[in-house]
C-alpha positions as CSV (number, residue, x, y, z in Angstrom):
1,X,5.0,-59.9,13.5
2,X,5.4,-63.4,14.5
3,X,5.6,-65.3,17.5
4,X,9.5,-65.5,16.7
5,X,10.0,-61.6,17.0
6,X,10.5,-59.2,19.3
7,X,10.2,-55.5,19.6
8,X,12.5,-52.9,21.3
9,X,12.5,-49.4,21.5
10,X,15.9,-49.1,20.4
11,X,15.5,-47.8,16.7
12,X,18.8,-45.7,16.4
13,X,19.8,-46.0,12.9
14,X,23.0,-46.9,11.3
15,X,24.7,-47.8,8.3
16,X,24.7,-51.7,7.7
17,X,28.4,-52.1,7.1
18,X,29.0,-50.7,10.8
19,X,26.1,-52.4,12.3
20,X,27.9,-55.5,14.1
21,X,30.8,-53.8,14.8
22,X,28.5,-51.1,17.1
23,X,26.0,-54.0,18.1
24,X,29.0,-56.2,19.6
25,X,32.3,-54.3,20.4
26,X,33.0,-53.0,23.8
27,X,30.8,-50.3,25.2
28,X,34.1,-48.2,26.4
29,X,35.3,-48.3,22.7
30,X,31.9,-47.5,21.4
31,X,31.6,-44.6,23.5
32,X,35.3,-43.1,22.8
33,X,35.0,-43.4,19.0
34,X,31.4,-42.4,18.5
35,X,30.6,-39.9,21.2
36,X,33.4,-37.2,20.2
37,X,32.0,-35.0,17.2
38,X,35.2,-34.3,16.0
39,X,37.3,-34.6,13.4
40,X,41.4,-35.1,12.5
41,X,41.2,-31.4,11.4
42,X,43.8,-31.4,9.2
43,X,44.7,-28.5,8.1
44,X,45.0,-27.9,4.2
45,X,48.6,-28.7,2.1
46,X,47.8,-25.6,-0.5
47,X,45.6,-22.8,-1.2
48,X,42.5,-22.3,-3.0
49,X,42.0,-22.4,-6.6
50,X,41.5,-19.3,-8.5
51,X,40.2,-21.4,-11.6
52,X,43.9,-21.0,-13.4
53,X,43.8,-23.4,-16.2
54,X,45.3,-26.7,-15.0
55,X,48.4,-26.9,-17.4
56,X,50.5,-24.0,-19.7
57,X,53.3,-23.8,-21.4
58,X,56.8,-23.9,-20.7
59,X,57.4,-20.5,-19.4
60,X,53.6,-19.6,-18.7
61,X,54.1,-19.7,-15.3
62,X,56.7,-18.4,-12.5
63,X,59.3,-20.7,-11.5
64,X,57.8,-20.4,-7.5
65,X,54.0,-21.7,-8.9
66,X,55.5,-24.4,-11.2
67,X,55.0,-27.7,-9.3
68,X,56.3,-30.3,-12.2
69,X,57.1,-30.2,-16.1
70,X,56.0,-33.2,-18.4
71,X,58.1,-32.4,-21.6
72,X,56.8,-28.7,-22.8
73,X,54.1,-29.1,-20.3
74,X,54.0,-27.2,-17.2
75,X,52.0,-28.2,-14.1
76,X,51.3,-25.5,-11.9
77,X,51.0,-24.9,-8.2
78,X,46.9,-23.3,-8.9
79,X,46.6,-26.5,-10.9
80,X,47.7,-28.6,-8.0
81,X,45.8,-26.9,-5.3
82,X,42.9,-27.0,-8.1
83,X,42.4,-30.7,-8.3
84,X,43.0,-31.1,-4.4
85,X,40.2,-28.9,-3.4
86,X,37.8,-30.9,-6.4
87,X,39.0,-34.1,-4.1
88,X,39.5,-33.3,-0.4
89,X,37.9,-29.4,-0.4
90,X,35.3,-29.9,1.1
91,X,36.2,-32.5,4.0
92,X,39.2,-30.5,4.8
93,X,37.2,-27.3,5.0
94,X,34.9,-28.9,7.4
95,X,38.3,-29.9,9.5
96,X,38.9,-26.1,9.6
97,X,35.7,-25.0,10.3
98,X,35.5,-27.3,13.5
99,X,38.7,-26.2,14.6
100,X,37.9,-22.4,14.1
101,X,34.8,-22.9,16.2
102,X,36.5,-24.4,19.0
103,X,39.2,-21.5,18.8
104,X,36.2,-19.4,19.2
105,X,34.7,-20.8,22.0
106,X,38.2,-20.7,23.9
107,X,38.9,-17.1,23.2
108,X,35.8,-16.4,24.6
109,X,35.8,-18.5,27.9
110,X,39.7,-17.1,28.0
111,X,41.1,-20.9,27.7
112,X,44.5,-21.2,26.6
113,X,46.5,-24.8,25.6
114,X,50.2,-24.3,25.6
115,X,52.6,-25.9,24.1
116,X,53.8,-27.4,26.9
117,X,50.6,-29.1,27.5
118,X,50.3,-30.2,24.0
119,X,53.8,-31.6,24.4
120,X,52.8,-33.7,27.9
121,X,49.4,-35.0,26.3
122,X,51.3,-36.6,23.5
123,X,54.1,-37.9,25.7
124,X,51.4,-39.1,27.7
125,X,49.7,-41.2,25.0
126,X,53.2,-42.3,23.7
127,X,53.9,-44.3,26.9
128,X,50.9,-46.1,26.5
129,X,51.9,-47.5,23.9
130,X,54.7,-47.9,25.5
131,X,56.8,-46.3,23.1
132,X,58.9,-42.7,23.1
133,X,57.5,-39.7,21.6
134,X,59.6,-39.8,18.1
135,X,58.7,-44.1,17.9
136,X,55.3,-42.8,18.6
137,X,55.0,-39.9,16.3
138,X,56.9,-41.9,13.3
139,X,54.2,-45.1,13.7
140,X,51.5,-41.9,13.4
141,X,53.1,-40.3,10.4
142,X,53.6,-44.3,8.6
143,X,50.1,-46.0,9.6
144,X,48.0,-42.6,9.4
145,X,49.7,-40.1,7.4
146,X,49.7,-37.4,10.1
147,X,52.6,-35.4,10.4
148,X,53.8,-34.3,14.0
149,X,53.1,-30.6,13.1
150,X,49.5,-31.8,12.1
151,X,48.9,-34.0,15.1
152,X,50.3,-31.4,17.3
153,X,47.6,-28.4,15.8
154,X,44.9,-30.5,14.5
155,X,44.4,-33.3,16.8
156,X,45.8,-33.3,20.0
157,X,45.2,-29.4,20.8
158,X,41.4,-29.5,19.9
159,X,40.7,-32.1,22.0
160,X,43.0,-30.2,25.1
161,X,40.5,-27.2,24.5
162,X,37.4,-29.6,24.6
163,X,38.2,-30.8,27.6
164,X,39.0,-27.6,29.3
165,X,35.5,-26.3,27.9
166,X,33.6,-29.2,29.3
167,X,35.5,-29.5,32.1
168,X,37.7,-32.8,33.5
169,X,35.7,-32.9,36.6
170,X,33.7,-36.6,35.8
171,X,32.3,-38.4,38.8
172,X,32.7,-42.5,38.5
173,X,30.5,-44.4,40.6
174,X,30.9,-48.0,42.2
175,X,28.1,-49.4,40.3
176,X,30.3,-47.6,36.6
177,X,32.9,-49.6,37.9
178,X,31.3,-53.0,38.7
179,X,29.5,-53.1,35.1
180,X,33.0,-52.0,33.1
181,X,34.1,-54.8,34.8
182,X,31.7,-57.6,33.7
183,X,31.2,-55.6,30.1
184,X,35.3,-56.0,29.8
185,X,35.5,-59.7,32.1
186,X,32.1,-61.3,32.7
187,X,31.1,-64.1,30.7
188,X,30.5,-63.9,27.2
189,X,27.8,-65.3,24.8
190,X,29.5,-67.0,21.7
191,X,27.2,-66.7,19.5
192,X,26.0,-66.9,15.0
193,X,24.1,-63.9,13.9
194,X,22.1,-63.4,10.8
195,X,20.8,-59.9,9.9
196,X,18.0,-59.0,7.8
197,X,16.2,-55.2,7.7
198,X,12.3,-56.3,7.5
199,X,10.4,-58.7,10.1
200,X,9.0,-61.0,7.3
201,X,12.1,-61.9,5.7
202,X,13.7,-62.3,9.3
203,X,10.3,-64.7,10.2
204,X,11.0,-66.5,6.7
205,X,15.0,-67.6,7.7
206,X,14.3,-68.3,11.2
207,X,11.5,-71.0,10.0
208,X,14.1,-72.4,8.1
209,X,16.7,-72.2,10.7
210,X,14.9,-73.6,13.6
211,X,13.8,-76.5,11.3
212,X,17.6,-77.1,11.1
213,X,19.7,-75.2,13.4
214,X,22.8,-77.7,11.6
215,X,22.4,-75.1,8.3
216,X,22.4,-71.8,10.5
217,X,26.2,-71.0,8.8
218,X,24.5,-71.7,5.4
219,X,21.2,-69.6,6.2
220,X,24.0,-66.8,7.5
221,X,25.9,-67.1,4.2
222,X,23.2,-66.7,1.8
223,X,20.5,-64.2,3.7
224,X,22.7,-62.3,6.4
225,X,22.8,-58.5,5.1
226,X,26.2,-57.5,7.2
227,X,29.0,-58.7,4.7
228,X,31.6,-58.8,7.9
229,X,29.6,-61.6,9.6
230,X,28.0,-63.5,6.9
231,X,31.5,-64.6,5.4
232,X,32.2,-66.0,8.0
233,X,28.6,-68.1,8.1
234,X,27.1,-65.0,10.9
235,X,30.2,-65.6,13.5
236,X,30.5,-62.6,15.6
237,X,32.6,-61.6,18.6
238,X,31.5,-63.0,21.8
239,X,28.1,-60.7,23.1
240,X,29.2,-58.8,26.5
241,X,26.9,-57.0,28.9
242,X,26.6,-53.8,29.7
243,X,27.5,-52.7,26.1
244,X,24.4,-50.2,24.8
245,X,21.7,-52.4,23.1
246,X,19.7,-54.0,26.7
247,X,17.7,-55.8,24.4
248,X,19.9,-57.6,22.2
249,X,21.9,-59.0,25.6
250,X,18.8,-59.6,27.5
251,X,18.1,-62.1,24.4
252,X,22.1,-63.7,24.2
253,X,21.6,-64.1,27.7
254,X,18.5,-66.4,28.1
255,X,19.9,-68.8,25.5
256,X,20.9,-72.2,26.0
257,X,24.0,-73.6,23.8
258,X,22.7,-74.9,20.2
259,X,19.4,-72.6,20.7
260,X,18.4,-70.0,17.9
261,X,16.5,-67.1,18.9
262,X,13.5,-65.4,18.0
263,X,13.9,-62.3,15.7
264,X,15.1,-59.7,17.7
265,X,14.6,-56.1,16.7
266,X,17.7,-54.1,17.3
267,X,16.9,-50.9,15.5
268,X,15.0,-49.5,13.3
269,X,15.7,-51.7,10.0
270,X,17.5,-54.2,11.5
271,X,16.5,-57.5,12.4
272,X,18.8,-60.5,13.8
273,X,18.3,-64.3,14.7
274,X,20.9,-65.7,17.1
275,X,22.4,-69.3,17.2
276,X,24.1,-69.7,21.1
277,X,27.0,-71.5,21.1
278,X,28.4,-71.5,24.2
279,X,29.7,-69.1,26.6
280,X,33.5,-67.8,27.3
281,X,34.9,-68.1,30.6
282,X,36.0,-65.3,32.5
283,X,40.0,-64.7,32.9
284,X,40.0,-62.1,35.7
285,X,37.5,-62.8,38.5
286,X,38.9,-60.1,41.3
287,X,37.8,-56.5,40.1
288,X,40.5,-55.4,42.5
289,X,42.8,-56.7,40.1
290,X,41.8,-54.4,37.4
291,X,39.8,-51.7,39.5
292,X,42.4,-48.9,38.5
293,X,42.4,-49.7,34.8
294,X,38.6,-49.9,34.6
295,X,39.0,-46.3,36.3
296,X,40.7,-45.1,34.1
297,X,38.9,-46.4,30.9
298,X,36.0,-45.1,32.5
299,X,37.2,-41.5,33.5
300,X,38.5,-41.1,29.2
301,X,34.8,-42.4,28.4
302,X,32.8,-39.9,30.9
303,X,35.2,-37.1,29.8
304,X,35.0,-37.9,26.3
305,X,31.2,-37.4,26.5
306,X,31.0,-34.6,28.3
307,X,33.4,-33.3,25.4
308,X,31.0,-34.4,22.5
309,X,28.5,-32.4,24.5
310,X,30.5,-29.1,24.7
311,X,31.2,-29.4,21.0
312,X,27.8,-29.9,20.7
313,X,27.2,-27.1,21.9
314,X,29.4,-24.7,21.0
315,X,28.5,-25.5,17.8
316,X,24.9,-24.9,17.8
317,X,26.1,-21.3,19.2
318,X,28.0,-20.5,16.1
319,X,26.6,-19.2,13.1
320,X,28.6,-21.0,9.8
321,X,28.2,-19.9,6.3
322,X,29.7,-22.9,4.5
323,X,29.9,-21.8,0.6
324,X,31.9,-24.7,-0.6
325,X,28.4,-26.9,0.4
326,X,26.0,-23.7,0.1
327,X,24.5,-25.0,3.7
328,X,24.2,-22.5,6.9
329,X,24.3,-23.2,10.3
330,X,22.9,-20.5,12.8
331,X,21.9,-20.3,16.6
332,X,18.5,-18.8,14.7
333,X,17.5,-20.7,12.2
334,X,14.5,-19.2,11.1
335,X,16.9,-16.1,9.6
336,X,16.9,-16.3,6.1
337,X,20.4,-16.0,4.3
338,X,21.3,-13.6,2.1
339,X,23.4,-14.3,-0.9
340,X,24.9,-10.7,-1.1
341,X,28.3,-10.4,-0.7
342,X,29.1,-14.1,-0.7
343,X,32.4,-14.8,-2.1
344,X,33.4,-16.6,-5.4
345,X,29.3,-15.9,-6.4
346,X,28.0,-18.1,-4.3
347,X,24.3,-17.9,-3.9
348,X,22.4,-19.1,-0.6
349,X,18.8,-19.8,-1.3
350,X,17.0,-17.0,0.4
351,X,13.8,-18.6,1.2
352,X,14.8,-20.7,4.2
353,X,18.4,-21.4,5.7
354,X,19.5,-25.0,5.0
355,X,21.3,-26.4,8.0
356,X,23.2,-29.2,7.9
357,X,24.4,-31.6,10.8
358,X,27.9,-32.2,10.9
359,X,28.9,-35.1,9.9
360,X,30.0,-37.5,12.8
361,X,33.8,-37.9,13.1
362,X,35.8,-39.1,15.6
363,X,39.6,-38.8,16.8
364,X,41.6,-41.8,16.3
365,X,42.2,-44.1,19.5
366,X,46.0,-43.5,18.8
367,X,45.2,-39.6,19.7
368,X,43.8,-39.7,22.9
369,X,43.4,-42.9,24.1
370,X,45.2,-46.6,24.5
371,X,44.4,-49.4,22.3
372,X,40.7,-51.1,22.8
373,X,41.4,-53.8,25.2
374,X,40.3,-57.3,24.3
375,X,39.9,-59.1,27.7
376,X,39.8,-62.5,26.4
């Protein structure tokens, strides 16, 4: 690699359409939608199909399993929940799965979540958003489809249970608070990005950009690989500190306004080139005017880590047998999976268990938590 790069040990993966927003948001939001391994969990709308044939005539079926007629033709409820499960099946029996674990895992620590408390959490995250429970839960059902019986079971009372499991003790230091504070308030590094995913391509565009940093928009436009940035000739959202990736800030931070950087490696496959443009200035200057917030914001974050870590967890400790996916999670992996007596004929390969990781998922911000905040 050239004189223009640098390395870093940071070679986390992750897909380039979500790259800048990870590289450049705010640490606290980072942390709150990406730590949790969770999902919505919503819970299915009909039952499984029992491969009925997806339309019959009129009179084929009982009046309680026809959902529609088209002329003679009748569409039945098995047809219905048919073509859902082909679209949705398999993410929605992933939802239940998740939630079936944590139930688990609470009958067996002897952890309830009453109603009550289900009832307070979401009267707690109504106000705020400043807003009563029914504004609240009508915005939910409009912007996000989730009905209040849905968000009551499948959203808010998983993530009560997580937290009991992991516990809501979190310990918040003075140093936690004083770098939320510059990560949220400090000074900023306005800044042009281009990304590429190989060194020599990255070397190539930042010849031609330091040969004329005036074209850096144009260079952005035609060779940055993140589509959100490079429309908008590699603008990005002012670079704090404090937010995950040292080596990208430690970078930002040593430029001068109208300098370009050397290619910077901030994981593995991705490259950038920065253009400084400035900095922001700060708006708040007294923590003391924002210590309790930051307190807060960083009591959610802790908590919510410590709950991705129970789920974690608890997961690994529960054996799965998904046959939608034919995929098997176990505490022991090394046991080999029978296929007897797997239902609908499902056969697990019986010469090794294939595991599969869940998928990463996240509650919404409106579930849980306020709003990211945008300081400036």
């Amino acid at each position: 690699m050239s004189a223009g790069t640098h390395d870093t040990a940071n070679t986390v993966a992750a897909k380039p359409k979500r790259r800048m927003i990870w590289i450049f948001g705010g640490a606290a939001t980072a942390v709150v939608a990406g730590g949790l391994l969770m999902q919505y969990f919503r819970a299915p709308a009909g039952q499984a199909a029992d491969g009925t044939e997806g339309t019959a005539r009129v009179g084929a079926a009982p009046k309680a399993k026809q959902m529609a007629r088209v002329g003679n033709e009748i569409i039945s409820y098995d047809a219905v929940a048919a073509e859902c499960v082909s679209r949705y099946g398999r993410e929605v029996l992933d939802d239940m799965i998740h939630r079936m674990i944590i139930t688990k895992a609470c009958e067996d620590a002897k952890i309830t979540v009453s109603e009550q408390e289900v009832s307070q959490e979401i009267a707690r995250i109504a106000e705020r958003f400043k807003l009563d429970v029914t504004a609240y839960l009508q915005m939910l059902q409009t912007e996000r489809n989730i009905t209040p019986m849905q968000y009551r079971t499948s959203v808010i009372w998983p993530m009560l249970a997580l937290k009991k499991l992991a516990g809501e003790n979190v310990e918040i230091t003075e140093d936690d608070i004083k770098q939320a504070f510059i990560r949220n308030y400090g000074p900023r590094v306005k800044a042009r990005v281009i990304m590429v995913d190989n060194p020599l391509k990255g070397n190539e565009v930042w010849e031609k950009a330091k040969a004329d940093p005036a074209s850096f928009d144009q260079l952005a436009q035609k060779f940055s690989i993140d589509p959100n940035s490079r429309a908008l000739g590699g603008q990005v959202p002012p670079i704090p500190r404090y937010t995950g990736n040292e080596t990208l800030e430690k970078e930002a931070f040593k430029l001068r306004e109208g300098e370009i950087s050397g290619v910077i490696e901030i994981a593995q496959g991705r490259y950038v080139i920065l253009k400084c443009e400035g900095r922001t200035v700060p708006v708040v200057t007294d923590i003391e005017e924002v210590r309790d917030s930051l307190y807060d914001e960083l009591k959610e974050a802790k908590t919510q880590q410590a709950v991705g870590k129970v789920f974690e967890k608890i997961k690994a400790n529960t054996r799965v047998d998904n046959y939608a996916a034919g995929t098997t999670t176990a505490p022991d992996r090394a046991q080999p999976v029978s296929a007897r007596g797997t239902p609908n004929g499902a056969v697990q390969p019986a010469n090794a268990v294939q595991t599969r990781a869940a998928r990463p998922a996240s509650v919404p911000a409106t579930s849980s938590a306020p709003p990211a905040r945008t300081p400036r």
